[in-house]
Structure formats: structure tokens, C-alpha cells
N, C-alpha and C positions, 0 to 999 in steps of 0.2 A: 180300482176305486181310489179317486183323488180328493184327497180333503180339503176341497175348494167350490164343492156348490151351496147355495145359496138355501135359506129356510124361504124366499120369493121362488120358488119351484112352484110353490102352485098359482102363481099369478099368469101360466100360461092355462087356467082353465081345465087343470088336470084332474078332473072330477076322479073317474075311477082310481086311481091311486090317492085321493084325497080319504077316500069315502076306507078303503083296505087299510090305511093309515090309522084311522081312529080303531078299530079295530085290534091293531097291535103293537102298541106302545104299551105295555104292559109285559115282560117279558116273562116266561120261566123260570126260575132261580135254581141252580145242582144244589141238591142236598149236603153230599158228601166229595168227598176228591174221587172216587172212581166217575162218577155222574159228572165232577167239572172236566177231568181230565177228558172222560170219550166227549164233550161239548166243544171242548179246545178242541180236539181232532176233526172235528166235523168240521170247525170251520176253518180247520188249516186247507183241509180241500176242497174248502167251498171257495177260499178266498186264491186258490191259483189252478183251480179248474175249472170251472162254474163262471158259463159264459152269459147266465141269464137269456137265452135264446135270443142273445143280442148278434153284434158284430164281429164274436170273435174276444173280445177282449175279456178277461179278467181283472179281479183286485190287483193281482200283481203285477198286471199291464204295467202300468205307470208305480207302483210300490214294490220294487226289485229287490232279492232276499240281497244279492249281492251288492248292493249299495244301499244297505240300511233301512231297509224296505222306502225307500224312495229312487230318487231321479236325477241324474248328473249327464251332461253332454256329452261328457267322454266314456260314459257309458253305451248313450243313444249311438257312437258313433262307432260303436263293436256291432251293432244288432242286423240281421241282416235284411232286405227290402220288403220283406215278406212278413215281419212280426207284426204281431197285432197293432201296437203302439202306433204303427204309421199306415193304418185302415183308411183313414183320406187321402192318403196317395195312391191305393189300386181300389176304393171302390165308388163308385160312381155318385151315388147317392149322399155321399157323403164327401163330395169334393168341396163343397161350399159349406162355410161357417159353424166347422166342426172342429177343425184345428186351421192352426197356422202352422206349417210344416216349418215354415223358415223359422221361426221364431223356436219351435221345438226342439230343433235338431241344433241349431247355433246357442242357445241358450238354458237347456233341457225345462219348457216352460209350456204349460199344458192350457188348454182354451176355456174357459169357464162362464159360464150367463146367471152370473150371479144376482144377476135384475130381473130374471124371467127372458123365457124364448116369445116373447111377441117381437121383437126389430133385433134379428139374431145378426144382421152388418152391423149395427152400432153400439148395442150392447153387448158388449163382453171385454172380458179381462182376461189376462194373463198369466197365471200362477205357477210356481214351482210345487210339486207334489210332496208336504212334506211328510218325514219318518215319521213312524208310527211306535215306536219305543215311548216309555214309563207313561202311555197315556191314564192310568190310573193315577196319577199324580199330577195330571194337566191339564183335566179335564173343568171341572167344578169349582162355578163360581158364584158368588154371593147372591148374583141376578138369576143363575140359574147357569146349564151347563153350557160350554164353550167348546167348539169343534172348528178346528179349519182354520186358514188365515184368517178370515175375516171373523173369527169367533160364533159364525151361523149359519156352518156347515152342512145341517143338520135341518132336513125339514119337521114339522107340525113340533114336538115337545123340545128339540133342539139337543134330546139325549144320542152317545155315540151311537146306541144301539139303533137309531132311526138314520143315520148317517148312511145306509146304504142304500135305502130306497132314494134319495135324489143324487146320490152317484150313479146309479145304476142306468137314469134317466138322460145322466148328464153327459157320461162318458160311454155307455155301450150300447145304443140303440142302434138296428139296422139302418133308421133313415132320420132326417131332423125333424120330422114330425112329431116323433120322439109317441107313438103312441101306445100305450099300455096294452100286452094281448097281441099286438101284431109288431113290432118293432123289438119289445122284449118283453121278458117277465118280470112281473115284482117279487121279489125275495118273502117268503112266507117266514110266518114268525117265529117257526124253530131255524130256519135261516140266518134271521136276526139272529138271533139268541147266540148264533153258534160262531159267527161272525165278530160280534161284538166279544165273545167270549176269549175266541186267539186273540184278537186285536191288546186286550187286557192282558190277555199276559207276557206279551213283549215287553222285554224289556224288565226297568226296575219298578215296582211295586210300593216304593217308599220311595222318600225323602233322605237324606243324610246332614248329619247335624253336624256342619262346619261351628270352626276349623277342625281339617283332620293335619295329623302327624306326619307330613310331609318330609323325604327326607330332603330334598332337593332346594338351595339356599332359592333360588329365583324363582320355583312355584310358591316356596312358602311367603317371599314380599310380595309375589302375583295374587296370594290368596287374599291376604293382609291386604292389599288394594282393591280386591273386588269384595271386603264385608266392610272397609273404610267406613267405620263406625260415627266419626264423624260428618259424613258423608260431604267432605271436602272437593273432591274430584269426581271421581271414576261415578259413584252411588249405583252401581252394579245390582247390589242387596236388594234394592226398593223393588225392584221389578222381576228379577231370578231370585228373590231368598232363597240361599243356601244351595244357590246355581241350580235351582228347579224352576217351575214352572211358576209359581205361586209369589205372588205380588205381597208388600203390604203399604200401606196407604202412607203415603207420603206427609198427607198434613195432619195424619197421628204422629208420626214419629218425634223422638225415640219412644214412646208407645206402639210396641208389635200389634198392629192390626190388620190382619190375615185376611185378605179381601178374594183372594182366590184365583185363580188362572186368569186375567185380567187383559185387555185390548190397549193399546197407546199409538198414537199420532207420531212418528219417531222420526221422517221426513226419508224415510230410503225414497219413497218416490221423485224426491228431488237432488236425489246424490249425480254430480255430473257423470255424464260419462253412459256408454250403455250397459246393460241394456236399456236403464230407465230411458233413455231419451228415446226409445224405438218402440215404445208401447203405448199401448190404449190407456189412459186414465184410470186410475183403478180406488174407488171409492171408499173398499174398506167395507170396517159394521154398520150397516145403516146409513152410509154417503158420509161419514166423521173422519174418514181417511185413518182410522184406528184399525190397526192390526192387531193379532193375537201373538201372545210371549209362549216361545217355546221352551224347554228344558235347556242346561247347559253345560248339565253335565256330560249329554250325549253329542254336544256341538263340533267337537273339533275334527268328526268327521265326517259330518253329515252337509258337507256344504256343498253348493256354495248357497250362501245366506241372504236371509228375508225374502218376501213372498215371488221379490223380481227376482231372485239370485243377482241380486247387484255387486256385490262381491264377491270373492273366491275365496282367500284364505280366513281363518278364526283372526287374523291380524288385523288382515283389515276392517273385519267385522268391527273390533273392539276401537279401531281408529277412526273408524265412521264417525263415531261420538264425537267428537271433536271437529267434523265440519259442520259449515254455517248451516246446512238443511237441519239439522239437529236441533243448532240452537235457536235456528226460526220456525220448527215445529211447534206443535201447541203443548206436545210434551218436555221439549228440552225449554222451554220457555218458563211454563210451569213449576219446573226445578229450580231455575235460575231465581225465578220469586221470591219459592222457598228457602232456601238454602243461600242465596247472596249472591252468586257466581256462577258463570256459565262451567260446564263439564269440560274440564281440561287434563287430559294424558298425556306426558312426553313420549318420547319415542320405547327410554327404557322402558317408563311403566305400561305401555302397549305390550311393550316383549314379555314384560312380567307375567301381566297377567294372561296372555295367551301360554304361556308357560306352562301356567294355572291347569288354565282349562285343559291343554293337552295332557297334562299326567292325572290329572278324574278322571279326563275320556280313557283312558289307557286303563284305569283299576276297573272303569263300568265295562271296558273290551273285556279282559280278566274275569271280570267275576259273572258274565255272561258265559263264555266259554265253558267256565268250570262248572255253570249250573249246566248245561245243553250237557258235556260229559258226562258230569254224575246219574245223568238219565237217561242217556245213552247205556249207561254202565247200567242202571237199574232194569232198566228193557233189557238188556241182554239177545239173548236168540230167540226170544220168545213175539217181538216186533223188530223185525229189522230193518225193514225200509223206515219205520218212524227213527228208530234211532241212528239209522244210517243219515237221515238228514239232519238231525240232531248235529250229529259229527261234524257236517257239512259247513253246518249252521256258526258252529264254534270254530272251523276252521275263517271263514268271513271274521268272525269278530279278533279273531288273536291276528289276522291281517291287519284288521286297521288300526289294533293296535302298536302294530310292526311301523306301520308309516307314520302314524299317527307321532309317535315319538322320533324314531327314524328320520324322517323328511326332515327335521333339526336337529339332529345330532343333540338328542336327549337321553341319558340313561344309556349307554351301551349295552351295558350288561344285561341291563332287562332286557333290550332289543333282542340279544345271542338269545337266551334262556326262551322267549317267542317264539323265537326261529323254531327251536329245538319240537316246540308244542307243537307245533305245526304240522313238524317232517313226522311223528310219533300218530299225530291225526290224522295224516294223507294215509300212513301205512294203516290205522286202523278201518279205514272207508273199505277198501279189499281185503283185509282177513280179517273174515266174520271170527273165525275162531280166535284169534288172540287179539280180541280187541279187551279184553279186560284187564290182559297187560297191558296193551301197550299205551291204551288210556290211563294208565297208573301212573305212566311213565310222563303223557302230557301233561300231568294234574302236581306233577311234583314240579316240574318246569316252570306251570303257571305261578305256585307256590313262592319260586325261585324269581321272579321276575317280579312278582308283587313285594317281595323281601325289597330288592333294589328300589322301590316306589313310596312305600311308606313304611312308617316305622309299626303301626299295629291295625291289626284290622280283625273284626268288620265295623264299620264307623255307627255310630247308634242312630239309630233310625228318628227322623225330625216328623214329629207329627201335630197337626195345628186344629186350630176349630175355625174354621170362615165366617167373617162376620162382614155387614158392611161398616164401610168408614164412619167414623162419629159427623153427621150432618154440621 
């Protein structure tokens, strides 16, 4: 399931899933935590077994645990001829205007008819499948909720939990006809339910109310330039508050007004260079060439960045800003009104603030890790394939936070003590019996690496009320 199709799903005349839609937009709600927790479970195996009587593919076709439940080329380029993901290469019916192989495998960027399947040669675009972490925090917005790059992910009410019925459509039908009943199935509403339910709990659940207690001299000037109170250069804040998802309104400010997971015009579709120069046109919300703001705290390893993966590293992500596409978008423009000055970072303050963003990413790898253990430790032998992937789960995130700091020779110390978590993790996946040590023994490591990263934690949770902007 890719968070790139369209709420124009049913301008291809899709009656019977139009008509099952109204239907079940209304979900379920678990009472209590035993009732969320088996909800979650249903839909951890619904979302990487459950082929919808389609083509083979699943949720995690394209959202791969091991790349952050999304999608990297250097990933596609481990997978072998045969995986789902590359179903338009061996199956017939689906050789034409399903995927672009080349584009997929050279750029990990997935097909999408976000206009509707009436002129499937001309319509379509090209997305990268974004992760799927804190979407409880980046979801909801003033107009209503926001899914996908294009913030309209999401057919008929536009909630995550409707989000799968025009994935389902988009990405896993036997042929392009795409028709309901004989191509695949529509996901029933404890489907939804249970679906949307995992999806919600990846990840972080809050917000964090910067600044935090950094001990590191060049995150803490990185941090310092991405809440640039002033809002002199970088103006990072307006759009990532508090390096999440949630926007607040530029022509309130310095009045906090919490406008909510929000779309902006930011010009990567004109960054030189490819992939933009090799793809189709890509419209955005509504043809406004506006995309949707991701989280940022979980950035600096979830790349490569924005909807083309136009770039690769969190560096140049944050240097992007400073080319002309930027500032002759309609949103770097708009800034430049407000505030007097176009968005200018030297090279240090690029390094800074990717800095920044690498040692959060490292404390969200951390405190992921430590929750997956502690429930791993809480299941015990009593579920152990669930907590064995648990383990699995935490051993992924204390990797990326090995590279994640590693790749720049950040923190050493933290890096060794990672290490350590690791090798303590690997041995607990095969002995079932001493995993409660030897999980003990990961959780003081992670302890130990977090000591090296800041000075106290856990950071107090940022919690807002969405309004719109003052007219």
C-alpha cells in the first residue's frame, strides 16, 4: 500500500467500491488495550500478508519494515526477479501503464493515477512510497485530514483509515481494468479498522517540545537554526514545528497558529538535475503543485527526499532551500514577502542543522528500539513469533541509528554502545530462553548511547489545538 493515490479514484466510474465506501467510513473504536493491542495484530498481518485477491502484492510490497516501512533503490536492487514489487515485469496483463520499471528500480519511485484511470498513457505520476512512522501526528489538518504526498491520498472522507481502499485499487489489481470482485477485493471494515490501527501505532504518538538538551556543540547551533525565532534564514519551524509534521501559519506569526499537517509549493519539481528532469509532471493537491510536509524528526533516514526522491542525503535536502526553484516557488516567495529576504544557509549552517536532525533521528532510532524490547520482554514465551519480530523490528531501528550517526562520524561512543544493542538483539532472536537477559543487557546499551546524545530525557510531549489561519 503506497501513500500516493488519489481521493479522483472514483472518476474512473468506480461505482461498486464507491457505493461499499459509504458504507464504512465510520470505523470501530477498541475499548480497552487488550481489544487495541489484538487490532494492531490483525493488522500487522493483514498489512504483509493480505494480497487482497489481487496480484500478489501486499502493504509492504512497496512499505518495507527494513527501510522504514518505505522504499530506497538500493534496496529494490537486493530484491530478487521474482518479488512482488516488480509484477509488470513477469506478468502480462500488467505490462503496460502499471509501473515504469526503469524509473522504479533506478530511482525507487512507484506509478500512481492520481487524476483517475480514464488516459492511463498520460495520466500519471511518479512517487516515492513514503514511511509510515508518527502518522498520528501528521495526519490532521484544519481543512480536514491529509494522507499522501499530495495530501489526498485518501478516497471518499480523505481519513487514513479510507486510505486503503484506493491503494488496493491502485497498486494490487490482477489487470488495469482494475475491476472490483474480479481483479481484487475491497478490504472490509474490520480490515480498515485493523489496518489503519498498525499503521497508527508506528512510530511516535506525540510531538516533542523543542528545544531539547543536546549535548553535542553543532546539533545544539543546528537546533538553534532550525526554531530561528526570528525567522532570519533557515524558517524551518513554520512548516516542521518542533520538527514534526504540523505547520503553523506564517502570516500569524510570532502568533502560534497551529494550522495542522499542511501542503506547500517548495519547487523540488524544478530542482536541476534528475530524477526531476526524467518524469512526468506531477500536479500535487488539486493541480497547485502543493505537496504535503512530512515529520522530521524521522528524516535523516528515511531518504532519499520529497515526493521525486530528488535528493539523497538530509544535507542536501536542507540545501535545496537555498536554490532558485525554492525561491521562485510560490512558497519560497511567499516567505520572502513576509519576512524581507529570500531563505539563505551557508554551508556551516546546512552542516548544522543536518546535525540537528541526525542526533533526533538517532534518540527516535533509540526510543523505538527500547519500546519494541520492552514488549518483546513483556510477551515473553508466551507470543513469540510476535515478539521475535518485535526484536527484529528494534534490531532495523538501532541500525539506522548506527549509520545514521556513523556515516558522519557523530558521537562515537553512542555508535560502540549501538553496536553493542545490536549484537545482545541478534543473540536474543535464537534464544528464546534467555532473551530476558539478554534484552536487559540491549536496554542498558541503549541507555548508554542515549547518555552520550542528550543530557535528559524524555523530552515533554508538544501538544497543540489546530485552528485555521486568522483570514
Amino acid at each position: 500500500m503506497s501513500i500516493t493515490a488519489s481521493r479522483s479514484w472514483m472518476a474512473g466510474g468506480w461505482l461498486a467500491c464507491a457505493v461499499l465506501l459509504a458504507g464504512v467510513v465510520q470505523g470501530q473504536q477498541p475499548t480497552g488495550r487488550g481489544d487495541r493491542d489484538a487490532l494492531v495484530e490483525s493488522g500487522r498481518r493483514l498489512f504483509f500478508t493480505e494480497t487482497f485477491a489481487g496480484n500478489g502484492r501486499t502493504c509492504a510490497t512497496c512499505h518495507r519494515r527494513e527501510t522504514n516501512f518505505a522504499l530506497d533503490p538500493v534496496f529494490i536492487a537486493t530484491l530478487p526477479a521474482t518479488d512482488p514489487l516488480f509484477v509488470a515485469e513477469f506478468t502480462p496483463a500488467l505490462r503496460q501503464h502499471f509501473e515504469r520499471p526503469d524509473l522504479m528500480r533506478r530511482f525507487g519511485l512507484i506509478l500512481a493515477n492520481t487524476d483517475g484511470f480514464d488516459d492511463l498513457e498520460r495520466t500519471h505520476v511518479m512517487r516515492s512510497p513514503q514511511h509510515l512512522f508518527a502518522l498520528r501526528t501528521s495526519v490532521d489538518n484544519y481543512k480536514g485530514p491529509r494522507t499522501g504526498w499530495g495530501g489526498d491520498g485518501a478516497p471518499g472522507d480523505g481519513a487514513l483509515r479510507s486510505f486503503a481502499i484506493g491503494a488496493v485499487r491502485q497498486h494490487m489489481p490482477k489487470t488495469i481494468a482494475r475491476r472490483a470482485g474480479i481483479d481484487f477485493r475491497v478490504p472490509t471494515p474490520r480490515e480498515l479498522d485493523a489496518l489503519e490501527a498498525f499503521m497508527l501505532s508506528l512510530g511516535r504518538q506525540e510531538d516533542w517540545q523543542l528545544p531539547l538538551p543536546l549535548r553535542h556543540a553543532i546539533a545544539r547551533r543546528g537546533q538553534d537554526l532550525f526554531l530561528d525565532p526570528q525567522m532570519k534564514n533557515g524558517r524551518c519551524n513554520l512548516c516542521h514545528f518542533n520538527a514534526g509534521a504540523t505547520a503553523i501559519s506564517a502570516s500569524d506569526y510570532p502568533r502560534l497558529v497551529h494550522i495542522g499537517n499542511n501542503n506547500f509549493a517548495t519547487g523540488e519539481e524544478a530542482l536541476p538535475g534528475e530524477p526531476a528532469s526524467l518524469l512526468p509532471p506531477d500536479d500535487g493537491f488539486g493541480d497547485t503543485r502543493d505537496f504535503n510536509t512530512p515529520p522530521l524528526i524521522e528524516a535523516a533516514d528515511t531518504g532519499p527526499y520529497f515526493h521525486n526522491n530528488a535528493v539523497s542525503s538530509i544535507e542536501e535536502a536542507i540545501a535545496s532551500y537555498n536554490d532558485e526553484s525554492f525561491a521562485q516557488s510560490r512558497t519560497g516567495a511567499a516567505l520572502e514577502k513576509r519576512f524581507g529576504a529570500r531563505t539563505t544557509l551557508d554551508a556551516n549552517e546546512v552542516l548544522a542543522i543536518g546535525v540537528f536532525l541526525r542526533v533526533i533521528n538517532a534518540l527516535e532510532n533509540i526510543r523505538q528500539s527500547e519500546e519494541h524490547v520492552a514488549e518483546a520482554m513483556r510477551l515473553g514465551a508466551r507470543e513469540v513469533e510476535r515478539a521475535t519480530w518485535l526484536i527484529e523490528q528494534a534490531d532495523y531501528e538501532t541500525a539506522d541509528a548506527e549509520r545514521v550517526l556513523g556515516g558522519v562520524n557523530l558521537h562515537p561512543v553512542a555508535v560502540a554502545r549501538l553496536g553493542d544493542a545490536r549484537g545482545w538483539q541478534r543473540q536474543a532472536v535464537d534464544r528464546v530462553a534467555e532473551r530476558a537477559v539478554l534484552l536487559a543487557h540491549a536496554r542498558a546499551a541503549y541507555e548508554a548511547a542515549r547518555a552520550d546524545l542528550i543530557e535528559a530525557w524524555p523530552p515533554r510531549p508538544a501538544r497543540y489545538t489546530i485552528q485555521p489561519p486568522t483570514p
